[in-house]
VOGU-3710 file (C-alpha; in Angstrom, 3 decimals, decimal comma):
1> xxxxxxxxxx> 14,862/-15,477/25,352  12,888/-13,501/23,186  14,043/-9,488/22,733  11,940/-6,786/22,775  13,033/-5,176/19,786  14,182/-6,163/16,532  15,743/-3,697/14,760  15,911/-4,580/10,979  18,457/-2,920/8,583  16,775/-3,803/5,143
11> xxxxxxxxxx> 20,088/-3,651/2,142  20,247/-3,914/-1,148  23,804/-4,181/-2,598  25,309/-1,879/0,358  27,773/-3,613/1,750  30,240/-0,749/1,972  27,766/0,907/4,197  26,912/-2,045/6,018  30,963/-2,492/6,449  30,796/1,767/7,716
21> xxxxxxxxxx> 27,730/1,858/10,041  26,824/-1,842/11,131  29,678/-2,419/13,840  28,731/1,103/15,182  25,155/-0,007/15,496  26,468/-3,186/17,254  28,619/-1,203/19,828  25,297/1,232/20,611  22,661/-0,875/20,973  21,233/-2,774/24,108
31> xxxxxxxxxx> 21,808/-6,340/22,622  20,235/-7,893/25,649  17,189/-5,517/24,972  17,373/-5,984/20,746  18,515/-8,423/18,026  20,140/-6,472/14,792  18,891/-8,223/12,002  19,548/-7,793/7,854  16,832/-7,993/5,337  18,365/-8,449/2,040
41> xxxxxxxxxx> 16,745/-7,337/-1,049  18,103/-9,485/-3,663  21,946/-8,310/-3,247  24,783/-9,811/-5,436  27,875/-8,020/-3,669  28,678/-10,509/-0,272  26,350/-8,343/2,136  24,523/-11,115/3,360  27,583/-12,880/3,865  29,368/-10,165/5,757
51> xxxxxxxxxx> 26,157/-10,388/7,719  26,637/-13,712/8,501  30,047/-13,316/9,328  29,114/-10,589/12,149  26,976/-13,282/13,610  23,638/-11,935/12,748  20,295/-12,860/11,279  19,042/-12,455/8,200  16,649/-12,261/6,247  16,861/-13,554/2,696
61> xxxxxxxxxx> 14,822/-11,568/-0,030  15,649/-13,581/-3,740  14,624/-10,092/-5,683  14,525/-6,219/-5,065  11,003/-5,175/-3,172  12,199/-1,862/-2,730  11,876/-0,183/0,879  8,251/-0,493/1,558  7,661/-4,273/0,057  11,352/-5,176/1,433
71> xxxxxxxxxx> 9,925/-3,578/5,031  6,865/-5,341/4,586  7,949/-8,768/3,973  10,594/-8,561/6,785  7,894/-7,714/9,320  6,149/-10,369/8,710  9,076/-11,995/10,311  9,112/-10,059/13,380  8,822/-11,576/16,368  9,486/-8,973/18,829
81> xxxxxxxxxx> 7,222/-6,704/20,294  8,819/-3,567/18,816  10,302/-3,573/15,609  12,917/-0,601/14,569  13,319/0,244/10,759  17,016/1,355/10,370  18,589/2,465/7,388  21,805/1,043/6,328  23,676/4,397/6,864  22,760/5,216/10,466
91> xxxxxxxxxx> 25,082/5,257/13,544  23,252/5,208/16,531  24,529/7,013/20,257  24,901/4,526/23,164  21,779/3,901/24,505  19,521/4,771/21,689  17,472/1,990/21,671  16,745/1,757/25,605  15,439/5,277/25,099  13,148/4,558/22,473
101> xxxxxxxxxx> 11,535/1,276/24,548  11,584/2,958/27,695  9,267/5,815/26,038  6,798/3,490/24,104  6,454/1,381/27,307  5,066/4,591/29,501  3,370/5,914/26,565  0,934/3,100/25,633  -1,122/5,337/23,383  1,647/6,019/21,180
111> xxxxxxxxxx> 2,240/3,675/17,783  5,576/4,843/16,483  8,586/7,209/17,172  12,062/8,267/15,858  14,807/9,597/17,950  16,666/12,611/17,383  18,466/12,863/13,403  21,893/14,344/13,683  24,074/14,883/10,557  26,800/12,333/10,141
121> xxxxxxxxxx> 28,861/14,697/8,145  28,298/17,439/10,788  26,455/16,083/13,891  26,504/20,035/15,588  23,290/19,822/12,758  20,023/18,132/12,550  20,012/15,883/9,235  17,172/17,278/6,720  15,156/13,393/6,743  13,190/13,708/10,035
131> xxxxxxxxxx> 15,366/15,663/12,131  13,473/16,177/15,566  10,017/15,255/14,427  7,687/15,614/11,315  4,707/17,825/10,576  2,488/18,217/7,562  1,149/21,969/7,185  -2,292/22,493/5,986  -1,516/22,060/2,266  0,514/18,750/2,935
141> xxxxxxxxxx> 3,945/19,885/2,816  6,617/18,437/5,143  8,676/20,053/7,451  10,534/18,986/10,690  11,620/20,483/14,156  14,966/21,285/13,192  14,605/21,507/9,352  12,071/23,988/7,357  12,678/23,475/3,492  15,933/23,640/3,002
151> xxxxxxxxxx> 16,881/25,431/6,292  18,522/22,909/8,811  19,246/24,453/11,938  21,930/23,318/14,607  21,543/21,204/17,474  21,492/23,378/20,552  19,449/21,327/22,880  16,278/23,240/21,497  14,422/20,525/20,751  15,115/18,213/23,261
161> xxxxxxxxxx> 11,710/17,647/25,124  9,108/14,753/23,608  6,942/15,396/21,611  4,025/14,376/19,931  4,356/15,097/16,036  2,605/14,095/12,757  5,115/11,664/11,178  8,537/9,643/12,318  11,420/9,238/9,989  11,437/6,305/7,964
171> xxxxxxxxxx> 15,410/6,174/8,813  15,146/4,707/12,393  11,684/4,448/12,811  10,127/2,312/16,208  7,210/0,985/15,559  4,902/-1,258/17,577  5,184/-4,821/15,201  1,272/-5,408/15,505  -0,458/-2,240/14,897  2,052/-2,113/11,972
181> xxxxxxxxxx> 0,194/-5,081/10,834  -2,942/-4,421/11,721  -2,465/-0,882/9,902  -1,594/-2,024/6,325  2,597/-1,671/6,672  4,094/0,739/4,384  2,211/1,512/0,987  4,320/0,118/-2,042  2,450/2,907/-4,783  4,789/5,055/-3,021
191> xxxxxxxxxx> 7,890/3,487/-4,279  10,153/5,946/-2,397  9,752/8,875/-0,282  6,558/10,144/2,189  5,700/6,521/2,735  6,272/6,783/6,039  4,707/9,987/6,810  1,745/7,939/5,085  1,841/4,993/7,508  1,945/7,782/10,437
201> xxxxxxxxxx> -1,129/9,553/9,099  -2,881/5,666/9,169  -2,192/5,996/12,840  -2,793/8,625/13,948  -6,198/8,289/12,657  -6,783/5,099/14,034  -6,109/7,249/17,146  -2,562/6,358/17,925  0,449/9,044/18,641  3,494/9,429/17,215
211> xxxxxxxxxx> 6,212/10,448/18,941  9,870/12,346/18,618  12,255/10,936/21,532  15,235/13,281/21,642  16,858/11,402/24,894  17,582/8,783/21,741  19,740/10,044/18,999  21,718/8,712/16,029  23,900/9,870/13,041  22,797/9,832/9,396
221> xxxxxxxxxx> 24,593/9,844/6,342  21,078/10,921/4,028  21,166/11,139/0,135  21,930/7,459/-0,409  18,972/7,099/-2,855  18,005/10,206/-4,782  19,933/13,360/-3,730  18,167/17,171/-4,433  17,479/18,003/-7,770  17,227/15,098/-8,909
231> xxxxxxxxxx> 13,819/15,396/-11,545  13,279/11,909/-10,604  12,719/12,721/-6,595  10,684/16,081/-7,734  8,300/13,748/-9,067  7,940/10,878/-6,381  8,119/14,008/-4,092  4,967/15,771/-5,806  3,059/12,920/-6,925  3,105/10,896/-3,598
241> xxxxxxxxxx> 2,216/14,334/-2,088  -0,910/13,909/-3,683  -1,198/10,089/-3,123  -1,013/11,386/0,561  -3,622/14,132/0,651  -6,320/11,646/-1,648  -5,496/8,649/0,894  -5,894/10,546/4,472  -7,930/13,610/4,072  -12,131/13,127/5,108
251> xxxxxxxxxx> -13,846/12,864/1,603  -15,716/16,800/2,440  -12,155/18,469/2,466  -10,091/16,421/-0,122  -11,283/18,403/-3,048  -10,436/21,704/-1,664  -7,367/20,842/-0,487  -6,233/19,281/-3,832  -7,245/22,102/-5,904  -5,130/24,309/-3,452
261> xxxxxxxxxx> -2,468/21,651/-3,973  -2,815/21,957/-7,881  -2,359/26,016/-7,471  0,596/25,697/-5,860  2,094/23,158/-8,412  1,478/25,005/-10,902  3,197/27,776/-9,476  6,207/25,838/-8,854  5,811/24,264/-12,039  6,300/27,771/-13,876
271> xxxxxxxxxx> 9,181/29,098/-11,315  10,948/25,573/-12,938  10,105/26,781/-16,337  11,004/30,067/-15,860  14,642/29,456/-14,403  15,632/26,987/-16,800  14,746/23,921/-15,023  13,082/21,535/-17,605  13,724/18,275/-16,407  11,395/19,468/-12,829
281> xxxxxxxxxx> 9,209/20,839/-15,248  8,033/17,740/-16,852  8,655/16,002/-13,837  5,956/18,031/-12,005  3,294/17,027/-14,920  4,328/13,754/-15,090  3,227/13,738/-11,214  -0,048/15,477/-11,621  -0,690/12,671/-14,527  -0,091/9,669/-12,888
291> xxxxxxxxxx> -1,501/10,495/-9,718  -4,567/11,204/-11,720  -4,026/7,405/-13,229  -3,369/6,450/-9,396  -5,980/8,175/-7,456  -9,017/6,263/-8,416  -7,107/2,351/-7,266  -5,244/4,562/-3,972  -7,365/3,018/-0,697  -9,138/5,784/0,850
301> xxxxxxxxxx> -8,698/5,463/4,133  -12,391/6,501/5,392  -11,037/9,178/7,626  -13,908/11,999/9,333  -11,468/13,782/10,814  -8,792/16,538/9,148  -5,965/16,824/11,015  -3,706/19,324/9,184  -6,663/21,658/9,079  -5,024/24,104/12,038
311> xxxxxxxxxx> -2,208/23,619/10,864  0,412/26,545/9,478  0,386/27,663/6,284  4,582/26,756/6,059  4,965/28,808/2,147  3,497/31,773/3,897  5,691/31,555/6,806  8,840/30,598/5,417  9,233/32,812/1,970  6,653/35,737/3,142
321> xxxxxxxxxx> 7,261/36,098/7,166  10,568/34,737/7,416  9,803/31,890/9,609  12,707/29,490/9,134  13,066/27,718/12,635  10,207/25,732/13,991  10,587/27,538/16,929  9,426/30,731/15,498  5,987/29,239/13,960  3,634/30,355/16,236
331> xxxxxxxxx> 0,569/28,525/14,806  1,176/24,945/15,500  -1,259/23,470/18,181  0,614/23,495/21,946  -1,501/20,784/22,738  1,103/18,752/20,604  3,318/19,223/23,419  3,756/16,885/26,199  3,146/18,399/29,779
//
């Protein structure tokens, strides 16, 4: 019988973590309702055959696609209704996935959702990737219920109602397979980091939701790939930034929005300079010169509508008015709230 899910763990050379989390996401998950399956990137260190050896599928990748070509490629293989991307270092809670099908199937407007992101190493805490639900302010930055810049707060039940939000969490991200498809997958310019947020933005304005499911919650290890301050994440993290704002803003706002954008960089460009922090330095040029070489071949995606326009200024509310818990913004749009 066909399942409804298939939740796809894409791994390249990670077989220690796949030894760590994999039986935990075995023992959580629904396996009437989902089949676990392993996309494999290429790997040379026995993951596929540890893989094997648990009983599972997989999926056999002969080179390294990376994690929006290695996503892409495996969901062209998925034959499930609902198709969960879940990284390699994630331990799901008992009933995880139920929670997440059981919410898409009453919501049938909604495209996409992520449960709730606890920290492995202290799961009292949200994690910083996703936590309770992404947002974009009005200049494009990221910031989460749960996690404002570098602020994570604890889990006190806060944040426990659904909601609708602007992006999921590429880290255990549900996803309805077909409108997946239908809207492009993941973009591979990206390389690494804010792809998802910009496969959420594709939704949304195709006029889809996306959702945060708190009754769903798993454990994440986070800063397997690049960890902070690393010049090579400031870059992808500036430069797809901009990738983001070109692709989804409506052609009569982008310009403002990425002059604003270039202000700001700048200003974080000198603050690097000025305490001694070269390698971000460059890194942030190197950004603002490649997405120049990048923005004329990025796919616009004809959008009319803004939809960060009301949103906070988060700078301005974090450094200037203190704002460091989502709960304390008082600018973001109620109507984001479910009844």
């Amino acid at each position: 019988m066909m399942k409804q899910i298939n939740i796809i763990i894409l791994n390249w050379n990670g077989l220690n973590l796949l030894k760590e989390f994999l039986p935990r996401v075995l023992d959580t998950t629904d396996l009437e309702l989902s089949e676990v399956i392993v996309a494999d990137n290429g790997s040379t260190d026995g993951s596929l055959d540890y893989a094997r050896w648990l009983g599972l599928r997989t999926i056999e990748f002969p080179e390294n696609h990376g994690f929006a070509g290695g996503y892409n490629l495996a969901l062209e293989q998925s034959d499930a209704p609902y198709t969960i991307l879940l990284n390699s270092d994630v331990a799901p809670v008992a009933g995880w996935d139920r929670a997440l099908f059981d919410y898409m199937e009453a919501h049938p407007r909604c495209a996409a959702c992520q449960p709730k992101i606890l920290s492995w190493h202290d799961p009292s805490k949200f994690e910083y990737a996703g936590a309770c639900g992404g947002f974009i302010d009005r200049n494009g930055f990221p910031y989460c219920r749960g996690r404002i810049f570098s602020t994570v707060e604890t889990d006190n039940g806060q944040y426990d109602s659904p909601i609708n939000c602007d992006w999921a969490t590429g880290a255990a991200l549900m996803v309805r397979t077909d409108l997946y498809r239908s809207a492009g997958g993941l973009d591979t310019s990206f390389f690494a980091h804010m792809e998802e947020i910009d496969l959420c933005w594709r939704l949304r304005l195709a006029g889809h939701d996306i959702a945060a499911v708190p009754s769903a919650a798993v454990m994440h290890l986070g800063g397997g790939s690049l960890p902070v301050g690393n010049p090579k994440k400031t870059y992808l993290n500036f430069r797809n930034n901009l990738l983001l704002l070109h692709k989804n803003l409506p052609a009569a706002d982008r310009s403002r929005a990425l002059t604003r954008r270039r202000l700001l960089d700048t200003i974080a460009w000198a603050k690097s300079v000025a305490t001694f922090h070269f390698a971000d330095a460059r890194a942030i040029l190197k950004a603002h010169r490649d997405y120049r070489l990048m923005a004329p071949e990025a796919v616009l995606s004809g959008a009319d509508t803004n939809l960060i326009k009301n949103r906070p200024d988060i700078l301005v509310s974090y450094y200037l008015r203190r704002l460091k818990r989502f709960s304390m913004l008082c600018n973001i749009k109620r109507a984001n709230h479910h009844d």
